[in-house]
N, C-alpha and C positions, 0 to 999 in steps of 0.2 A: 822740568816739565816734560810732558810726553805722554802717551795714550798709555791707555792699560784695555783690555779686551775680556768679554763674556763671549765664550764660546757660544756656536749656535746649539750644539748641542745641547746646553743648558735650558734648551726649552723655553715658549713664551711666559708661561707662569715663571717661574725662575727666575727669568731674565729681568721680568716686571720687578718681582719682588727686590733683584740687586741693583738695576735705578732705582726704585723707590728708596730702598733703606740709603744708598750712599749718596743720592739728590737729595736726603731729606736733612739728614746728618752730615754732612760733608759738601754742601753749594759753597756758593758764592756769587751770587747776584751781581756783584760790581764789576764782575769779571766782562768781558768785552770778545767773549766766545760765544759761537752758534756752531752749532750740527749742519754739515751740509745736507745730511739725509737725518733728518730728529728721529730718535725713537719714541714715539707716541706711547705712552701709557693706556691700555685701551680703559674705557669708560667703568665699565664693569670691573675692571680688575683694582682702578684706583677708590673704588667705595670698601673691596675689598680689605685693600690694604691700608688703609687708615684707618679702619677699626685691629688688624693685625697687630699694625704698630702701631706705638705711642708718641713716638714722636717729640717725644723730650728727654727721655732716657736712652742715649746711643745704646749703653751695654746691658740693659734690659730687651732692646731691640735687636743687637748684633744676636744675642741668645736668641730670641724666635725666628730670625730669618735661618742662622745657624742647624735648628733642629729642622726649620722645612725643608733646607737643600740637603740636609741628612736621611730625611725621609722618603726624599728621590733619589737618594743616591748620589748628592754631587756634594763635593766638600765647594770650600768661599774661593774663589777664584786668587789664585797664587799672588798677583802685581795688587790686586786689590787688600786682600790681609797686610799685606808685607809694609805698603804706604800707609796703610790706617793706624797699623802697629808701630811705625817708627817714627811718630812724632808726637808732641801735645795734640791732644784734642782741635786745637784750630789749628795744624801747620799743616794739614792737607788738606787739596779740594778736588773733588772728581765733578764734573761739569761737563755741558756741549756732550749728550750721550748721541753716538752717530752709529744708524747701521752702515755696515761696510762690506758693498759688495762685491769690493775688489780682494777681499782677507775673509773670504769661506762664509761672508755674512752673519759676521759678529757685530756685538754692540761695544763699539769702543770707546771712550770716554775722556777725556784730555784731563790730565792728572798736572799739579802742581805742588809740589812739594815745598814750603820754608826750610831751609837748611838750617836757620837759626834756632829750629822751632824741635830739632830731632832730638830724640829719647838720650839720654847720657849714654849706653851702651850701644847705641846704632851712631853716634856722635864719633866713639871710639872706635866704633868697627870701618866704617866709609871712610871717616875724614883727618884720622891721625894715623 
């Protein structure tokens, strides 16, 4: 476990759309984590983005958010691809999105990883 971060640079539109897609696809409710500073999704932006995404197809969804932050110019944020991609589908969860403004005022996000739960080749690569 451990934060992962969206740069500010990535813009409010952007940064919506990357809580959105990884709070929507990647929670965990039962989890017993709060943001001490919450990133608010602003009102407008979440009518938007639930018709963007669908919200039942992660990798129908990773593809549209992928071409919007392509179309700004920003590729998916390094710690977020890397934890999404090295597990099953439920062995990570990004959660408690906090801005931080003591870290350039990013939005950081408390990551939790299943180690049991990681891809056979990120199994071989970390853990033997």
């Amino acid at each position: 476990f451990g934060p992962a971060s969206i740069s500010r640079f990535y813009g409010p539109e952007s940064t919506a759309r990357l809580v959105y897609y990884f709070g929507t696809h990647f929670s965990d409710t039962s989890l017993d984590v709060a943001a001490r500073t919450p990133f608010i999704l602003p009102p407008n932006s979440t009518t938007s983005l639930h018709s963007e995404f669908t919200g039942v197809d992660a990798e129908e969804d990773l593809d549209s958010l992928r071409q919007a932050l392509a179309a700004a110019g920003l590729p998916l944020p390094t710690l977020y691809k890397h934890y999404s991609q090295a597990t099953s589908p439920d062995g990570v969860v990004f959660t408690a999105f906090n801005v931080d403004h003591d870290f350039g005022d990013c939005v950081d996000s408390f990551v939790m990883v299943d180690l049991h739960k990681l891809t056979p080749r990120k199994r071989r690569r970390y853990l033997t």
